[in-house]
GUROZA-970572 format. One record per residue: residue number from 1; chain; x, y, z of N, C-alpha, C, O in turn. Coordinates in nm, 2 decimals, always signed. Layout:
<nodes>
@seq:NUM	mol:A	n.c1:X	n.c2:Y	n.c3:Z	ca.c1:X	ca.c2:Y	ca.c3:Z	c.c1:X	c.c2:Y	c.c3:Z	o.c1:X	o.c2:Y	o.c3:Z $
...
</nodes>
This chain:
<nodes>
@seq:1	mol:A	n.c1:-3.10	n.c2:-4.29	n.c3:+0.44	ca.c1:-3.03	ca.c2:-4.39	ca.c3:+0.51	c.c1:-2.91	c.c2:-4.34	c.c3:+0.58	o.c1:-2.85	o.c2:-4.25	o.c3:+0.53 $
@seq:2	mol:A	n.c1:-2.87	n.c2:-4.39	n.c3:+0.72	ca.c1:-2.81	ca.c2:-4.33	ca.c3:+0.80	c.c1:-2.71	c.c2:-4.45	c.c3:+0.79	o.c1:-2.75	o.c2:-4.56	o.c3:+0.77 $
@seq:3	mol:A	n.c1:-2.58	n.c2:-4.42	n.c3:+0.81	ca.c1:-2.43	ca.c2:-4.51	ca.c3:+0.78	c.c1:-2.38	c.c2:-4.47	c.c3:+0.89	o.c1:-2.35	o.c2:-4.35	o.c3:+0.87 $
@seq:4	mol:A	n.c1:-2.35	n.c2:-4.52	n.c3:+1.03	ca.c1:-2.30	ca.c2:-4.49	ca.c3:+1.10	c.c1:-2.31	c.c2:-4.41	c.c3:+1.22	o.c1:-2.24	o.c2:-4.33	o.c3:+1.26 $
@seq:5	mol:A	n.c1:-2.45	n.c2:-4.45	n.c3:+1.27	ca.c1:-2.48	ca.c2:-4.33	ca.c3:+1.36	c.c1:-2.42	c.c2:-4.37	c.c3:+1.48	o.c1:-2.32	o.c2:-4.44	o.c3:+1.50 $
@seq:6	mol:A	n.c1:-2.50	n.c2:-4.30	n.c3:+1.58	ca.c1:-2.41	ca.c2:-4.34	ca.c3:+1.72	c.c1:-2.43	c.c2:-4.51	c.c3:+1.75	o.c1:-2.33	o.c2:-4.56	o.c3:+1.82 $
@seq:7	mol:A	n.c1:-2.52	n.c2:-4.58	n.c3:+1.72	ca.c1:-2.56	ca.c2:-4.72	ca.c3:+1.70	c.c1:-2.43	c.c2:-4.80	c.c3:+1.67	o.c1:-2.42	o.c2:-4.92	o.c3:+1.71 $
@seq:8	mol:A	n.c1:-2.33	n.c2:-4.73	n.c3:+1.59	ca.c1:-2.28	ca.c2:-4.80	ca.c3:+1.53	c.c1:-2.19	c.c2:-4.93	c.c3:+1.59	o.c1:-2.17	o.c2:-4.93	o.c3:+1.71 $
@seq:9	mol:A	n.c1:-2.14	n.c2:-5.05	n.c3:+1.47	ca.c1:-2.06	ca.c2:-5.12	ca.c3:+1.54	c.c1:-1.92	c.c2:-5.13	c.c3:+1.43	o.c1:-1.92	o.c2:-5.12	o.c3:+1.31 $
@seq:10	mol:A	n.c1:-1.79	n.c2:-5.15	n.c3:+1.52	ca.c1:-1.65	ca.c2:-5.14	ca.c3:+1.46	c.c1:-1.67	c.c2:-5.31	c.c3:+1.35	o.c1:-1.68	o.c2:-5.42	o.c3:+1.40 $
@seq:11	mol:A	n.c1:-1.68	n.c2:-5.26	n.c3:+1.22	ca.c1:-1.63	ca.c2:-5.41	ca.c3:+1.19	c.c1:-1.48	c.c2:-5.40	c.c3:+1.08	o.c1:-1.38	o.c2:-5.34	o.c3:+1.11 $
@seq:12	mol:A	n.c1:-1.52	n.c2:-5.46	n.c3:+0.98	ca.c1:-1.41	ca.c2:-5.40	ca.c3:+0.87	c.c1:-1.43	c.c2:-5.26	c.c3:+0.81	o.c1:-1.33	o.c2:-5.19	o.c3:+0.80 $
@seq:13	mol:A	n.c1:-1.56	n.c2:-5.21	n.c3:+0.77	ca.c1:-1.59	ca.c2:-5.09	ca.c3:+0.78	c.c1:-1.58	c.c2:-4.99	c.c3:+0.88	o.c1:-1.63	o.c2:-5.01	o.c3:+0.99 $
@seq:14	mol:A	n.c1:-1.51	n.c2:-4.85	n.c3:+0.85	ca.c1:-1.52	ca.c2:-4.79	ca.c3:+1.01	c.c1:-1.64	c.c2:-4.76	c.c3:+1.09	o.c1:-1.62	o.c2:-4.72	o.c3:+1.20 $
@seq:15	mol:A	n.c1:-1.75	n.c2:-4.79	n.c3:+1.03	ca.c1:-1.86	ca.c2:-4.74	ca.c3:+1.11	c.c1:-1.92	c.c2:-4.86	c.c3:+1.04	o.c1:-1.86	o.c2:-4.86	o.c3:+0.93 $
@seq:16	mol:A	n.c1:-2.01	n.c2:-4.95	n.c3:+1.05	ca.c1:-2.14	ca.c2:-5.00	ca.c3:+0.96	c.c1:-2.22	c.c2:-5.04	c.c3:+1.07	o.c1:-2.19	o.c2:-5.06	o.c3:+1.19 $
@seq:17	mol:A	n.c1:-2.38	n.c2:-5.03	n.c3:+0.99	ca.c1:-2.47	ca.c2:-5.04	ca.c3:+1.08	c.c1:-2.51	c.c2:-5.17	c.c3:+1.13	o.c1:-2.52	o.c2:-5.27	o.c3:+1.05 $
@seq:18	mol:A	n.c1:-2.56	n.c2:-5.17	n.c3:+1.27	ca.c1:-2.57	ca.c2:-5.32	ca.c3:+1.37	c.c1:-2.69	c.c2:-5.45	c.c3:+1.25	o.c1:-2.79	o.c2:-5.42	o.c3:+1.18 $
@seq:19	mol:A	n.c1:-2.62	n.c2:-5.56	n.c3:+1.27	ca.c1:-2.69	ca.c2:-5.62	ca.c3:+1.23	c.c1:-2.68	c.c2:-5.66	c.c3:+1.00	o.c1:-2.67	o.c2:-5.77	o.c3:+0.95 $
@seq:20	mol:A	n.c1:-2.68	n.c2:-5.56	n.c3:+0.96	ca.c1:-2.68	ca.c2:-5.54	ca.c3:+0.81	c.c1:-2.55	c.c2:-5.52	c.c3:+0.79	o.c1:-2.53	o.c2:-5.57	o.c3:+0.68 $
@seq:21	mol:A	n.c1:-2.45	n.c2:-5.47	n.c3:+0.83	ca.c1:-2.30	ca.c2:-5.41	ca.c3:+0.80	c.c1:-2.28	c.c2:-5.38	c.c3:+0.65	o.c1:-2.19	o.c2:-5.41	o.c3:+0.57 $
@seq:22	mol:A	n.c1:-2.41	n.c2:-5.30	n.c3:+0.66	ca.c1:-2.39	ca.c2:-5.18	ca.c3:+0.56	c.c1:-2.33	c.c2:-5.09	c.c3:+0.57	o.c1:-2.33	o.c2:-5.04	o.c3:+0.68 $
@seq:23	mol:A	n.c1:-2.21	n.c2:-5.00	n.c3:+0.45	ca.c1:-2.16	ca.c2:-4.91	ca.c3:+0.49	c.c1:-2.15	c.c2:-4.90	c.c3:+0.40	o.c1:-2.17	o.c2:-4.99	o.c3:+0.31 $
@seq:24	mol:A	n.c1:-2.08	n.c2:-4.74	n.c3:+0.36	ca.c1:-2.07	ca.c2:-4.66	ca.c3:+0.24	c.c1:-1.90	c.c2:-4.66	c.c3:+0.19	o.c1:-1.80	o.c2:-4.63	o.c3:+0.27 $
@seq:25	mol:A	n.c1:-1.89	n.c2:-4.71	n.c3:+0.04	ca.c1:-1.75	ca.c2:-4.78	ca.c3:+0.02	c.c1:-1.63	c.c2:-4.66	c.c3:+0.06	o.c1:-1.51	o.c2:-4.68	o.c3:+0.07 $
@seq:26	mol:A	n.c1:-1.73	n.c2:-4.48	n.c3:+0.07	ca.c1:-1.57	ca.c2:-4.42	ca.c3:+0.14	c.c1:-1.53	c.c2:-4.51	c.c3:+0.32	o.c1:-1.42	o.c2:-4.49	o.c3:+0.36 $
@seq:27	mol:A	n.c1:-1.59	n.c2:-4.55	n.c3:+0.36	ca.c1:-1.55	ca.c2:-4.61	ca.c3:+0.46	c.c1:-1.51	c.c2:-4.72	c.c3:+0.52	o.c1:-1.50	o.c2:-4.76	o.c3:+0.63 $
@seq:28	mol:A	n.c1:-1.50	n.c2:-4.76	n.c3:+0.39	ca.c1:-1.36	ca.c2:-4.91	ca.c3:+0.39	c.c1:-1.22	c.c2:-4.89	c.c3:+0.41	o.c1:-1.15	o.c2:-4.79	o.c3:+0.39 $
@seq:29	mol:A	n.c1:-1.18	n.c2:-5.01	n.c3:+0.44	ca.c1:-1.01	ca.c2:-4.98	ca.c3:+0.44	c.c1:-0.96	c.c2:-5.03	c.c3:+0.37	o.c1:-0.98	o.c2:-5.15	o.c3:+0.35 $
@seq:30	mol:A	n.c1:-0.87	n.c2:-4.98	n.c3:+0.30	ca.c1:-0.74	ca.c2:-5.03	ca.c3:+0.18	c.c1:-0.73	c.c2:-5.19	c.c3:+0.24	o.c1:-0.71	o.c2:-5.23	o.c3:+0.35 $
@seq:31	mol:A	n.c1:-0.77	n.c2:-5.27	n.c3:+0.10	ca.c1:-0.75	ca.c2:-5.39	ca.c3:+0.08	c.c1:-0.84	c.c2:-5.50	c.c3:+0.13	o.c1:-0.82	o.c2:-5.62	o.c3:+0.15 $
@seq:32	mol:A	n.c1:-1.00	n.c2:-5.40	n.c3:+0.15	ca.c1:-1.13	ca.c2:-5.48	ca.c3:+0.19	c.c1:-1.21	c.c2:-5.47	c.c3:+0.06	o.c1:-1.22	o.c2:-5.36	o.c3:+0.00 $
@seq:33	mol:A	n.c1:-1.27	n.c2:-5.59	n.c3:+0.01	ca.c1:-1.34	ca.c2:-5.60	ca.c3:-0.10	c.c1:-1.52	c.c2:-5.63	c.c3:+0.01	o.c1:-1.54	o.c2:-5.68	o.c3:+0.12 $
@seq:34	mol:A	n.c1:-1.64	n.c2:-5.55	n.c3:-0.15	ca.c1:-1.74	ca.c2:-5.56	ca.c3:-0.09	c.c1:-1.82	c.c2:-5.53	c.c3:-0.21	o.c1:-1.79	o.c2:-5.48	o.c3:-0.32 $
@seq:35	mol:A	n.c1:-1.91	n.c2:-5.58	n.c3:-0.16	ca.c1:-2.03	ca.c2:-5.60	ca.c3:-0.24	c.c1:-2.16	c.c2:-5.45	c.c3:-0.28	o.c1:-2.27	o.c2:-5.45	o.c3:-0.21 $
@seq:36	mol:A	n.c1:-2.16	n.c2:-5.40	n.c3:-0.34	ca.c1:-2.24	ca.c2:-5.27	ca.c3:-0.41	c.c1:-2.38	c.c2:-5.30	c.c3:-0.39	o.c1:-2.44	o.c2:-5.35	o.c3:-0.49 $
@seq:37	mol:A	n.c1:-2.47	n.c2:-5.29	n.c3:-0.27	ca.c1:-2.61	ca.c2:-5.28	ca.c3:-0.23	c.c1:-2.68	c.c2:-5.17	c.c3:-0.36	o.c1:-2.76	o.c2:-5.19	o.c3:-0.46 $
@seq:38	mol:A	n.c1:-2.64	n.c2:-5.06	n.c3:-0.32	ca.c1:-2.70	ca.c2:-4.97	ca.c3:-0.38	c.c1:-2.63	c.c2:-4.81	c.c3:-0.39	o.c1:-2.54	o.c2:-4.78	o.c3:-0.31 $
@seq:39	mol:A	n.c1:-2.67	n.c2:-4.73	n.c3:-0.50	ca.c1:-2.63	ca.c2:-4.57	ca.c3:-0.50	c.c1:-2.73	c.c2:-4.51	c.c3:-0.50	o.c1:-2.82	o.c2:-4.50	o.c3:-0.58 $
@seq:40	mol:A	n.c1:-2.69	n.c2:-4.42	n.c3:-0.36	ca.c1:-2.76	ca.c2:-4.29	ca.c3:-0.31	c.c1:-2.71	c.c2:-4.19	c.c3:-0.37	o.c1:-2.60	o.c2:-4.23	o.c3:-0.41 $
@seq:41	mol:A	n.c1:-2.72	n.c2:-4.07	n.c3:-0.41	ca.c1:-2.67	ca.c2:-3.95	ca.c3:-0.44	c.c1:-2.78	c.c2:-3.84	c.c3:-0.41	o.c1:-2.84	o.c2:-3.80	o.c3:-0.51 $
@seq:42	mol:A	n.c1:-2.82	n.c2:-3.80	n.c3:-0.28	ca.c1:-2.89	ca.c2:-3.73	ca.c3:-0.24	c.c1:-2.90	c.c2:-3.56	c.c3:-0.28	o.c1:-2.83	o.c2:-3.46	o.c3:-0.25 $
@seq:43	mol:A	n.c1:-3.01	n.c2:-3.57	n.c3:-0.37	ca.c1:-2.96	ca.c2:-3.42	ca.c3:-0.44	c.c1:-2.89	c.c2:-3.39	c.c3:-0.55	o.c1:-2.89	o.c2:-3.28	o.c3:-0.60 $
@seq:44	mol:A	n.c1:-2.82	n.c2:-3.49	n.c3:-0.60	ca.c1:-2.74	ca.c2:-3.50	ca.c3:-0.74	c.c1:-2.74	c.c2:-3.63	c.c3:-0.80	o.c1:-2.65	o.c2:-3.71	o.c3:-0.82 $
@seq:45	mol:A	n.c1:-2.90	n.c2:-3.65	n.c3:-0.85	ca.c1:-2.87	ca.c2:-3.78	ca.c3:-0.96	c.c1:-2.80	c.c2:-3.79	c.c3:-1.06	o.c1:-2.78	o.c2:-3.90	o.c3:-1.10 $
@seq:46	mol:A	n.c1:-2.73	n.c2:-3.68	n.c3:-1.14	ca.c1:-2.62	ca.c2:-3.70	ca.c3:-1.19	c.c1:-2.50	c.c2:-3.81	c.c3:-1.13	o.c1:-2.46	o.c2:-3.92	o.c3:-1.17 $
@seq:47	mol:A	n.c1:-2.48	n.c2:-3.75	n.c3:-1.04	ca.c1:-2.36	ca.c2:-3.83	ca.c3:-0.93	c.c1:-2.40	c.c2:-4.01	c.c3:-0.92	o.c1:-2.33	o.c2:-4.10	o.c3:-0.93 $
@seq:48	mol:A	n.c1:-2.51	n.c2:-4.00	n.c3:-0.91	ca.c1:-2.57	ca.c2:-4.13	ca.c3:-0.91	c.c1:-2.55	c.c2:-4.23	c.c3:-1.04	o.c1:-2.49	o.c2:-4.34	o.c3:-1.05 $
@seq:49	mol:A	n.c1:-2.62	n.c2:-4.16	n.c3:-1.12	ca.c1:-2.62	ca.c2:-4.18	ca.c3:-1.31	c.c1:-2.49	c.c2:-4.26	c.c3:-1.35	o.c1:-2.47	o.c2:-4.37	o.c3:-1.40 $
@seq:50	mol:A	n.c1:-2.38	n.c2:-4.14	n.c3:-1.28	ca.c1:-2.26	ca.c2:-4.16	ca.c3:-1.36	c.c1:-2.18	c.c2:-4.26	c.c3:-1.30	o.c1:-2.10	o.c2:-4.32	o.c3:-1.37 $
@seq:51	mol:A	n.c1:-2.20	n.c2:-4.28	n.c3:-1.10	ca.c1:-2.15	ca.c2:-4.37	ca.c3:-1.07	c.c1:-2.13	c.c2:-4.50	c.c3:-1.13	o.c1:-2.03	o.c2:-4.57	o.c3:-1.14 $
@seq:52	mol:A	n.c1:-2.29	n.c2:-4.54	n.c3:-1.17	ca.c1:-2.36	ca.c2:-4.64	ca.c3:-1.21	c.c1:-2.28	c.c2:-4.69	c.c3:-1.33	o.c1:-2.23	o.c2:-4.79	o.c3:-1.34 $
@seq:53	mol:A	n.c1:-2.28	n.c2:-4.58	n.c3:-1.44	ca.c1:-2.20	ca.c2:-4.56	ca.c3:-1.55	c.c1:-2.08	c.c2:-4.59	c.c3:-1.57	o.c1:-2.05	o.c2:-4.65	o.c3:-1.68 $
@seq:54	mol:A	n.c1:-1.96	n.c2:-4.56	n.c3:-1.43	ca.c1:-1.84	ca.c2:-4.67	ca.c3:-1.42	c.c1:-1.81	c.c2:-4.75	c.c3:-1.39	o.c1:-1.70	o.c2:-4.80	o.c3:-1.38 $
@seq:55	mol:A	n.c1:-1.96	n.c2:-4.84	n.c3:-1.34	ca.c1:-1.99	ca.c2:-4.99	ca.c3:-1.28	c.c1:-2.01	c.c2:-4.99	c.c3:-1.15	o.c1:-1.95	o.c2:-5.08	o.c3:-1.09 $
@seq:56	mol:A	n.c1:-2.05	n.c2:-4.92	n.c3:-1.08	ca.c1:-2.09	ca.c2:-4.91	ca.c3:-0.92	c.c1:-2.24	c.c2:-4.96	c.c3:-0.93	o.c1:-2.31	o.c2:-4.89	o.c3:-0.87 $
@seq:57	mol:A	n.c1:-2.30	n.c2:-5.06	n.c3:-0.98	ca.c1:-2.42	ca.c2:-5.08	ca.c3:-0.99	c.c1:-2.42	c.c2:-5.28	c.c3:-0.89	o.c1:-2.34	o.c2:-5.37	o.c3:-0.89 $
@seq:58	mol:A	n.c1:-2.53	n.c2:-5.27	n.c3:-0.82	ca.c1:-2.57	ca.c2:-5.35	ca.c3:-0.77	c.c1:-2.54	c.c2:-5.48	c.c3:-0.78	o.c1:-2.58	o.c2:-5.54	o.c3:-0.88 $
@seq:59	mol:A	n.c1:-2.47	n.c2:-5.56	n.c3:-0.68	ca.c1:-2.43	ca.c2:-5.66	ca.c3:-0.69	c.c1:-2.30	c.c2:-5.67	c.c3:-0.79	o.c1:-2.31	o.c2:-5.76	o.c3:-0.87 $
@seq:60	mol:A	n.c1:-2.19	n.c2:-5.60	n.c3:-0.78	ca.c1:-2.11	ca.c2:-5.60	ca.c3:-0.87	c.c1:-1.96	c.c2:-5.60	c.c3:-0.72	o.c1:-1.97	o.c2:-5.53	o.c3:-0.62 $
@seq:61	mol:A	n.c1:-1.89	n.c2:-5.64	n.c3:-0.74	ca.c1:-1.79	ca.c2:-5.67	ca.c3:-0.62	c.c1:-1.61	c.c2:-5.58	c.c3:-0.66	o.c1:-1.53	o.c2:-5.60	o.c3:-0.75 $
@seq:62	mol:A	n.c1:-1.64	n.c2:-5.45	n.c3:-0.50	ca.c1:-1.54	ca.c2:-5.35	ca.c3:-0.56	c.c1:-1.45	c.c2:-5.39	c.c3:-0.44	o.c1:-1.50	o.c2:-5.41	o.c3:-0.33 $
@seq:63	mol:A	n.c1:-1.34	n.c2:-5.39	n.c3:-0.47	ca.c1:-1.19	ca.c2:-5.35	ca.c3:-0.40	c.c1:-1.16	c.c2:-5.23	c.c3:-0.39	o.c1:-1.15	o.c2:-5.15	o.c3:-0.49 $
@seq:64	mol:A	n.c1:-1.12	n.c2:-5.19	n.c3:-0.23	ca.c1:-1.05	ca.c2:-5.07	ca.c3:-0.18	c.c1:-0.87	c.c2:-5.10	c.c3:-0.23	o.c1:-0.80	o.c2:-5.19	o.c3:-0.19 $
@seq:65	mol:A	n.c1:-0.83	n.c2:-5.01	n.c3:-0.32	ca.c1:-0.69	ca.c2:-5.06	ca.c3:-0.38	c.c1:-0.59	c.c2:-4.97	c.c3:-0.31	o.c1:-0.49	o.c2:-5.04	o.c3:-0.27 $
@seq:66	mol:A	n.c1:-0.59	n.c2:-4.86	n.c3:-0.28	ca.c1:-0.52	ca.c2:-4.77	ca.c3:-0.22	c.c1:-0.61	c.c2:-4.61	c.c3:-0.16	o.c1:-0.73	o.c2:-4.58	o.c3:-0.16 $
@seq:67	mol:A	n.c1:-0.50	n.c2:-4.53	n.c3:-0.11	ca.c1:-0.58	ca.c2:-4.35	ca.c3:-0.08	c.c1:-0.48	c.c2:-4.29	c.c3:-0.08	o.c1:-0.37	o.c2:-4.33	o.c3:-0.06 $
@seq:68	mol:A	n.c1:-0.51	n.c2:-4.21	n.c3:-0.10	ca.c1:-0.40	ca.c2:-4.10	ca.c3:-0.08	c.c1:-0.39	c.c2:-4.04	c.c3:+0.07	o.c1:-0.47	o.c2:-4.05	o.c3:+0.16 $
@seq:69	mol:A	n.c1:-0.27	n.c2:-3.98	n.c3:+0.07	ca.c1:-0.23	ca.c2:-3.97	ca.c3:+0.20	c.c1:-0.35	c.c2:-3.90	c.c3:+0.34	o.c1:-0.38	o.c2:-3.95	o.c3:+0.45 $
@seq:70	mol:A	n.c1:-0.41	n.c2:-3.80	n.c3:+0.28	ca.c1:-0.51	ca.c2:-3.75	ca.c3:+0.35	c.c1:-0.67	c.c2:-3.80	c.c3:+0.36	o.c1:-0.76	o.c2:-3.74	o.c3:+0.42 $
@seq:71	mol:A	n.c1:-0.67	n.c2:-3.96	n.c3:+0.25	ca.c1:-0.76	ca.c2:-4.02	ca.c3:+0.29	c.c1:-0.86	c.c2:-3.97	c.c3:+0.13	o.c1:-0.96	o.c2:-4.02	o.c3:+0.10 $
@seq:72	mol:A	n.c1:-0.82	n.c2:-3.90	n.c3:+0.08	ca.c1:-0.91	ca.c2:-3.85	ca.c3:-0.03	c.c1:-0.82	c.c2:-3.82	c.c3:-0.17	o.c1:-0.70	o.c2:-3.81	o.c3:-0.13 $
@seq:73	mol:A	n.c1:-0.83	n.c2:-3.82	n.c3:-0.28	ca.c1:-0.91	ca.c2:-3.96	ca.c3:-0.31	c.c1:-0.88	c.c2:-4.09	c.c3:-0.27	o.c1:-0.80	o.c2:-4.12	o.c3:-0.18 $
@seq:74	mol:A	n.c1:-0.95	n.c2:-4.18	n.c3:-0.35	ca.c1:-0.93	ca.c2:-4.33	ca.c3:-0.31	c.c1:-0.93	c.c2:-4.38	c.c3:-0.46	o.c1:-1.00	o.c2:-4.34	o.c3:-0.55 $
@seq:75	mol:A	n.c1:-0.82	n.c2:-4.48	n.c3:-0.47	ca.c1:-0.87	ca.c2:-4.58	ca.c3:-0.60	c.c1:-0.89	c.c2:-4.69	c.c3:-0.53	o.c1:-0.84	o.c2:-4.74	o.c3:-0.43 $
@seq:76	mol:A	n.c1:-1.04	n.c2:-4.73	n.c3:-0.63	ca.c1:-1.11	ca.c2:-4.90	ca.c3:-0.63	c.c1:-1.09	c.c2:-4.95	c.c3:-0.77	o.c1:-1.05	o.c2:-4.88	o.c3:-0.87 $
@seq:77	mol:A	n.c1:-1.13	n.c2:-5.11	n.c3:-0.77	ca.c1:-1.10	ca.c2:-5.13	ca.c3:-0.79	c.c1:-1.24	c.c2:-5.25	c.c3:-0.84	o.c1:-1.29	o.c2:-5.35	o.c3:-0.78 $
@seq:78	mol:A	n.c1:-1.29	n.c2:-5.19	n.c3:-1.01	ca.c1:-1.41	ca.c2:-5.21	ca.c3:-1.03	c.c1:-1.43	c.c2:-5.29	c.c3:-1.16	o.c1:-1.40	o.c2:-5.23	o.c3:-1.26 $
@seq:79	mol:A	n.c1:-1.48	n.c2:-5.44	n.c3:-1.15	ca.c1:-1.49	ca.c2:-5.49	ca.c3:-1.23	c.c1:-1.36	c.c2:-5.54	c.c3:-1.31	o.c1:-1.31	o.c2:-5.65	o.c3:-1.26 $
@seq:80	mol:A	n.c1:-1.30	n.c2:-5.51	n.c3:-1.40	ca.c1:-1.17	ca.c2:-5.52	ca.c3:-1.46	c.c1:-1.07	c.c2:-5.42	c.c3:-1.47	o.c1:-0.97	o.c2:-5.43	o.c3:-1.55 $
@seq:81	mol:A	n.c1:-1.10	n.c2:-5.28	n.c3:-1.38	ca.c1:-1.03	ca.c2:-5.16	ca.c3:-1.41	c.c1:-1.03	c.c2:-5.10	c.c3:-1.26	o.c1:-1.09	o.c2:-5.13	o.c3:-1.15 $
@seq:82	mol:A	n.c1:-0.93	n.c2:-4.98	n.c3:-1.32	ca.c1:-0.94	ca.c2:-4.88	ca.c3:-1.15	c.c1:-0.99	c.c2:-4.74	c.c3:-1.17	o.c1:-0.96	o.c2:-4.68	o.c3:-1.28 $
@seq:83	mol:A	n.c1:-1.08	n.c2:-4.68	n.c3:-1.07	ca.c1:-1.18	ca.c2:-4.60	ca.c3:-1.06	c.c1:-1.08	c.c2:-4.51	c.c3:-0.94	o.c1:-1.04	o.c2:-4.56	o.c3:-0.83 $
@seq:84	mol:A	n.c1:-1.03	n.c2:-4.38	n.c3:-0.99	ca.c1:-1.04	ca.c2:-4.28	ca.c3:-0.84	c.c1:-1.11	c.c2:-4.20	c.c3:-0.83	o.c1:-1.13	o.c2:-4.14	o.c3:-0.93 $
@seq:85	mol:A	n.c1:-1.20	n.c2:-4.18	n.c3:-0.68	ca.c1:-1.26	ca.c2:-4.13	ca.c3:-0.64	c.c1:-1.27	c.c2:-4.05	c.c3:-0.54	o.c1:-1.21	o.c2:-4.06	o.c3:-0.44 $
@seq:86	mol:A	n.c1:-1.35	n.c2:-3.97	n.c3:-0.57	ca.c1:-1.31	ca.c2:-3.82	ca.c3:-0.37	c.c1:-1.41	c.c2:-3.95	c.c3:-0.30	o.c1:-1.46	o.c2:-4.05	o.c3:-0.35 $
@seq:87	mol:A	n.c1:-1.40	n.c2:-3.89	n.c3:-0.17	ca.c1:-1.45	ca.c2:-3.89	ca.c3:-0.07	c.c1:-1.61	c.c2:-3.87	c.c3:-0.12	o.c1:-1.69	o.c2:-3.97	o.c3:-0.14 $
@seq:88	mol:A	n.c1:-1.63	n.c2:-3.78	n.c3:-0.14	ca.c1:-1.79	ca.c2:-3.76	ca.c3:-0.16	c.c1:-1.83	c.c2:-3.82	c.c3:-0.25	o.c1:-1.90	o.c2:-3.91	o.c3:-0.19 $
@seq:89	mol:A	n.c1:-1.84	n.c2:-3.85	n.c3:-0.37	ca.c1:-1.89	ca.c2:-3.98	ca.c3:-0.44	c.c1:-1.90	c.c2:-4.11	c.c3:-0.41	o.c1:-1.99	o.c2:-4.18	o.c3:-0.45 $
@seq:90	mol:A	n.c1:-1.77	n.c2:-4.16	n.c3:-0.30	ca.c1:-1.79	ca.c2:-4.26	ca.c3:-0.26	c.c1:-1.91	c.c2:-4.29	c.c3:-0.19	o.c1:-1.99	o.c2:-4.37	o.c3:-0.22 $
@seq:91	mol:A	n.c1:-1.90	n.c2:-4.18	n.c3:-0.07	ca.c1:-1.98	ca.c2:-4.19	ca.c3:+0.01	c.c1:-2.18	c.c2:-4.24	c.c3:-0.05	o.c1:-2.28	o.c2:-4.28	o.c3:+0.01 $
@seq:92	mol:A	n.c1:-2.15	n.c2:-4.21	n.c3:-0.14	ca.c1:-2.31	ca.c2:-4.23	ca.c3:-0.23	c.c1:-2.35	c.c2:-4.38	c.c3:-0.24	o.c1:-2.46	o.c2:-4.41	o.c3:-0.27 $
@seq:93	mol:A	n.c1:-2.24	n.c2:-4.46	n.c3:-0.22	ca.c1:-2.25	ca.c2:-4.64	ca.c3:-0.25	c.c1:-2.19	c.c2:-4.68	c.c3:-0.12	o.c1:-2.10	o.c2:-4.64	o.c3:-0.06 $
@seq:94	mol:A	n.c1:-2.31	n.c2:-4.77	n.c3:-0.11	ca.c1:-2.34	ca.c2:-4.83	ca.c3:+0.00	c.c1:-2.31	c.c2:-4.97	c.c3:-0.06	o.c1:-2.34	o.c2:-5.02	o.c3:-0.17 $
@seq:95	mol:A	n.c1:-2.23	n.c2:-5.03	n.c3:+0.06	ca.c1:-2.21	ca.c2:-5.20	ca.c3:+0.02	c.c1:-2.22	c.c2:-5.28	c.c3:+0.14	o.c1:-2.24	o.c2:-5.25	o.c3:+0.25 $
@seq:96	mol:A	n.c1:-2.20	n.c2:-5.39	n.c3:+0.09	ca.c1:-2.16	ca.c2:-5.50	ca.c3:+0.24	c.c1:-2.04	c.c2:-5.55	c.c3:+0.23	o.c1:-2.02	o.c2:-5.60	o.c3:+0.11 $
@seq:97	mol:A	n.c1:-1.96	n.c2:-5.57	n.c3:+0.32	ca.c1:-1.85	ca.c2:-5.63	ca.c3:+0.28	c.c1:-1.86	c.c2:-5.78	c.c3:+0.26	o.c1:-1.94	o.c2:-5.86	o.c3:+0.31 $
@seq:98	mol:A	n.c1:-1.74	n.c2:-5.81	n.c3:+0.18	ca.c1:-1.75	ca.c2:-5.94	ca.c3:+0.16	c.c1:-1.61	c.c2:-6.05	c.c3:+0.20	o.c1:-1.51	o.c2:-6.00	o.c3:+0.15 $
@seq:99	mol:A	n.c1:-1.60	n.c2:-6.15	n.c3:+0.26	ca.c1:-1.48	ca.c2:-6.23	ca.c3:+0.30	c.c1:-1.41	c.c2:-6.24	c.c3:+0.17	o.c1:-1.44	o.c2:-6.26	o.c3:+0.05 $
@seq:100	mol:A	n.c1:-1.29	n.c2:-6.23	n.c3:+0.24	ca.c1:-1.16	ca.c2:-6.23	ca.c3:+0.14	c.c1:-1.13	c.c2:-6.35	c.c3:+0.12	o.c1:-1.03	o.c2:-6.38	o.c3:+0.05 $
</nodes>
């Protein structure tokens, strides 16, 4: 699945795709909440396993809470607790955002 190609449209997500505004939760912005479609981990189902493991699982509603200065990591904000995360893990969960 492709997140952002040249197709793309600006919404709350920096990139999501036309029509579905699907996008992958590294590409939210501090203080957008959304909705968990699904986890990719292309090449490392561990990565996937474990996401699942701290509640990144489908249909479950995460908050972008802060980043660190250079954008990596990120804490969300998952179920009743906070999750930090690099960049590349995020990128593995795909959501839709959802109205605040």
């Amino acid at each position: 699945m492709s997140v952002g190609g040249r197709d793309a449209v600006q919404t709350g997500c920096q990139a999501a795709v036309p029509g579905g505004a699907l996008c992958a939760l590294a590409d939210l912005v501090p203080g957008a909440r959304a909705t968990v479609v699904e986890v990719v981990a292309n090449g490392a189902p561990d990565t996937a396993r474990r996401l699942g493991a701290l509640g990144f699982t489908p249909g479950t509603v995460v908050e972008v809470v802060r980043r660190a200065p250079l954008r990596d990591p990120a804490v969300y904000r998952v179920k009743d607790y906070e999750v930090c995360l690099r960049r590349a893990q995020a990128a593995c969960v795909y959501t839709t955002e959802v109205e605040r």
